[in-house]
Structures are given as C-alpha cells and as structure tokens.
N, C-alpha and C positions, 0 to 999 in steps of 0.2 A: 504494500500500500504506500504510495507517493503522501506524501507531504507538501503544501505550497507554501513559499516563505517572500514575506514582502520584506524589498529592503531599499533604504535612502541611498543615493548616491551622489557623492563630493566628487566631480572633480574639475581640473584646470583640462578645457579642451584644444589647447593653445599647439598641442605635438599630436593629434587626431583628427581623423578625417570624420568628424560627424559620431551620432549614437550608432546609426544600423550597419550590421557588419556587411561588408563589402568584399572585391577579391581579397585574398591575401597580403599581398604588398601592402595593403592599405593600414591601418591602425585606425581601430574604432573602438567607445567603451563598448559597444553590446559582444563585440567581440574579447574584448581582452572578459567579461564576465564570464562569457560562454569557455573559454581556453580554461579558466580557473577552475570553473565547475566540473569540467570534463576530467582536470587530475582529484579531485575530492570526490564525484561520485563514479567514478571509471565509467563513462558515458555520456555520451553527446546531451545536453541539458538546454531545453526552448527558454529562453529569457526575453520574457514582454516588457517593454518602458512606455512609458507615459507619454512621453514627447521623442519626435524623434530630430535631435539636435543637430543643427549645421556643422560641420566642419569649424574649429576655434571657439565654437560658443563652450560657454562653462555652465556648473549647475551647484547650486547648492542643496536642493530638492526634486534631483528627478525621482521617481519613486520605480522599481523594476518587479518582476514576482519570477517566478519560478518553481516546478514541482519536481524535487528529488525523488528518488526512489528508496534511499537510504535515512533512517533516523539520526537525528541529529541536531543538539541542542542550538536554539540560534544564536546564542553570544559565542560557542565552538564555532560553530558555522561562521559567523562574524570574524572572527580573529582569522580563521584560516585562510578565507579569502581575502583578508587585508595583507596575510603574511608570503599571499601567490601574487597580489597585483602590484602595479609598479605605482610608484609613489604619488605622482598625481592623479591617483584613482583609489578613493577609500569608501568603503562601508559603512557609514555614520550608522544607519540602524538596522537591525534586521527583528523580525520576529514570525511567527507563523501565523500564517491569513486563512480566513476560510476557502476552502477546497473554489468557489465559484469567484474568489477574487482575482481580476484579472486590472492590473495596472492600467492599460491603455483605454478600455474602455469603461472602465468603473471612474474614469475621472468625471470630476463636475465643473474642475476652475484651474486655469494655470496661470499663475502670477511669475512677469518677468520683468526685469531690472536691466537700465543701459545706461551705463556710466559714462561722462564725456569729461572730459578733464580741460579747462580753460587756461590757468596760468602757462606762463612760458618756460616752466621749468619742470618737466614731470620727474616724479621720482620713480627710478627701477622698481621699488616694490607696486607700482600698479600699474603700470606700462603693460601687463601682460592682459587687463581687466577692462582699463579706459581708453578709449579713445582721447586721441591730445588732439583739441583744435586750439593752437596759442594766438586769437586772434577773436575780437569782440563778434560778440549776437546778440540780435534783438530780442532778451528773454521774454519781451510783454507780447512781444508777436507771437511768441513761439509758444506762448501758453490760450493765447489767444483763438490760435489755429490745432493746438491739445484738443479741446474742447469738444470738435468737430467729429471726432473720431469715436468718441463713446456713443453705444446706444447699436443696437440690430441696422447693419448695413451690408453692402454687396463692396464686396473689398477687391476687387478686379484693379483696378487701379495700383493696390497696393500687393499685389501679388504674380510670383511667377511659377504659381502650380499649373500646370495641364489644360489646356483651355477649358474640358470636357470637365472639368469637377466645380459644383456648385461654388460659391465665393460668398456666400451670404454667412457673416461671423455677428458675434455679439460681442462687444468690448465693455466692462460695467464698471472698469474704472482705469483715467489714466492722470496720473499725477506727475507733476516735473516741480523740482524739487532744487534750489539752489544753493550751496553752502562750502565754502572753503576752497573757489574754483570749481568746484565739481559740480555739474549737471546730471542728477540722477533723475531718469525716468519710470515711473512703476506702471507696468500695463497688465492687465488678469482680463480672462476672459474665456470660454469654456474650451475654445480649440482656435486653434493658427492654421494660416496657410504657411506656403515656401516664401521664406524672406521675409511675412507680413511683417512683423514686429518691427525688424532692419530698415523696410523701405518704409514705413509709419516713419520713425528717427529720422533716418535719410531727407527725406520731405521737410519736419521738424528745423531739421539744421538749414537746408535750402531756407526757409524761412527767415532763421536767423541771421541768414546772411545777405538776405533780400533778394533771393532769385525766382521765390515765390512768395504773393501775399498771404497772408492769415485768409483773408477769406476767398482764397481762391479754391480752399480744400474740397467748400461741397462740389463747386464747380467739375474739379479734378475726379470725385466720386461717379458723379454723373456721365462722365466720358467712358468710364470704363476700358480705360486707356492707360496702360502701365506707361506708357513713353510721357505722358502728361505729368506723373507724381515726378517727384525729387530722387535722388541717386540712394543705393541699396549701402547702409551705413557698415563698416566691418564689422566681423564676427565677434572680435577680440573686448567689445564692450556688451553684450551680453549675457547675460546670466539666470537662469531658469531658478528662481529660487524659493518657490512653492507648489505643488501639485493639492489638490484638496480632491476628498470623495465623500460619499452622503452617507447619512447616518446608517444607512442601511449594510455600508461594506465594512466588514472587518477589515482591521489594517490603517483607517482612520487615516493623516494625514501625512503628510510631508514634512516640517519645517526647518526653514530653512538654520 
C-alpha cells in the first residue's frame, strides 16, 4: 500500500531550467525530486507540483505530492531527500496527505512576489532575486495602471501560452509595495498563464518608464494583442511564494 506525502519546496531557480522535467541535459527541480526519490524508494516515483515554474524563477512555497510505495516517516523522508538534493533545492516541509490529495489540482490560490531593485548599487546577496533597474519610475503611474489588472479578465495580451487554451484568469489581488529601493510586487490568483505574471511586471515597468500610459492597460486588454502589452520582465525576480488549498484537502497550505 502506497502512501502520498505533500511536501514544501525552497529553492533558488537561478542554475534550472524551469519545474517540469525535461530531456536530460536539462536541470529541472521536478526532476532533481524524481532522481532523489528513485534512490530512496528503488523506483521510478510521479511527482505533481502546483505550478509549473519558468526556467530562473524561485519558490518559497511551491507545494509537490507524491505516492511511495514504501513506509516511511516524513521528517526521515524529509532529511533524506535534503541529504540527496543539491543545495539550492531543500524540503522545508513534508508530511502525509490524504490518499486523493493531488498538489496541482487541489490548489485554490497562488501568491507570487517580483522584486525590482532601484538604487544604483545592488548588493550580490540579491542580485540572484531582483531585478536592478538603477534609473527613476513613475511609481504613481505604475500603481495606477496595478489596478487595472485585478478582477476576472481575458489575459491574451499578457500571455504566450498556445493560442488554442482559454486566457480568461482571475487576479484578486495585486499590490506594489515601495521601500529601501526595492519595488516589491504581490500578485495571487487561482492559476497563471506562460509568462503572465513577467509580462503583467514587464508592462508595469514600461509604464514606469513612460513607454506606456497607466490607462492604456484596458485599452491593451481589449486588443488581445501580446505585441500591444510591454516586454516579458526576467525570471530572476520572481518568486512563487504561496500555494493555498480549501478546507477540504488534507495537506493544508504552503507558507512561505
């Protein structure tokens, strides 16, 4: 009899191509999971995640699941996959879920964070997290043009998934946040497209810099025109740093 075990995931995606594992050459967490699990329970082991992360994006709350076939307590299980994965990739929680808890689709909300970093002198300890723009933005614009984006809309504009897949997202909160140089953005919402989040920012910044106005966002919406919105912001300042699920799924939350 299998066991399913939810567990947190920390890490810097800064040396990885993204969560889903790809050819071999590649480097990816779902794969460095899957490598771990395959020497712990001598067997190839499905690992679901919540999101599945660009290439350089980081996470302080993606949440994963997995159903061994072997017993085994989840703080042992915890320790031993921390003691097979390479450093910037750690198990902050793990514990055992009900048998129907599935990470990917038992989520309700994913809360994500984009750091931008303004002074002209960034320090190496965040360099791998913020993006550095050393050069003045209109933050009244830019909070101006925030605004526009909360609330059930068709995000075509702001997305480069597949023509063929629906674009209708729900965004229910986005805050921008100023303090010590740093521009922190918080966006939650139940599901993302490819990019959404980057090209939202991306746009964001255009704003800041006057290449587009605050209220030209609904306009942008309305076009349903990726070439209209503003440029897809790098990976390297995003961070997945909440997943939440409903009362109803064992396994509870995320935090970051």
């Amino acid at each position: 009899m299998s066991s399913n075990y939810r567990v947190v995931v920390h890490f810097d995606g800064s040396e990885y191509f993204g969560w889903q594992c790809q050819a071999p050459e590649y480097r990816t967490i779902q794969g460095e999971l899957v490598r771990v699990l395959k020497i712990i329970a001598k067997k190839q082991v499905l690992v679901t995640g919540s999101s599945r992360t660009d290439a350089g994006v980081h996470s302080s709350g993606l949440t994963a699941n997995f159903h061994l076939p072997i017993a085994i307590e989840p703080e042992s299980l915890r320790r031993a996959m921390n003691s097979l994965l390479p450093r910037d990739i750690r198990i902050m929680e793990c514990e055992l879920a009900d048998k129907a808890f599935n990470a990917r689709f038992g989520a309700v909300a994913k809360t994500y964070v984009y750091r931008v970093f303004t002074g002209q002198v960034q320090s190496p300890f965040s360099q791998r997290f913020a993006l550095h723009l050393p050069y003045p933005l209109d933050l009244k614009a830019m909070r101006r043009a925030a605004r526009h984006f909360i609330g059930t809309k068709d995000f075509t504009s702001f997305s480069s998934d597949e023509p063929a897949k629906k674009k209708v997202r729900e965004i229910d909160e986005f805050r921008m946040r100023f303090r010590n140089e740093e521009i922190t953005f918080t966006v939650r919402g139940k599901s993302f497209l490819r990019y959404m989040v980057r090209n939202m920012i991306g746009t964001l910044i255009d704003v800041g810099r006057g290449k587009i106005a605050a209220d030209d966002i609904p306009v942008i919406f309305a076009s349903k025109d990726r070439r209209r919105a503003g440029q897809t912001a790098p990976a390297k300042g995003l961070t997945l740093v909440r997943v939440d699920y409903g009362p109803a799924q064992t396994g509870g939350k995320a935090r970051d």
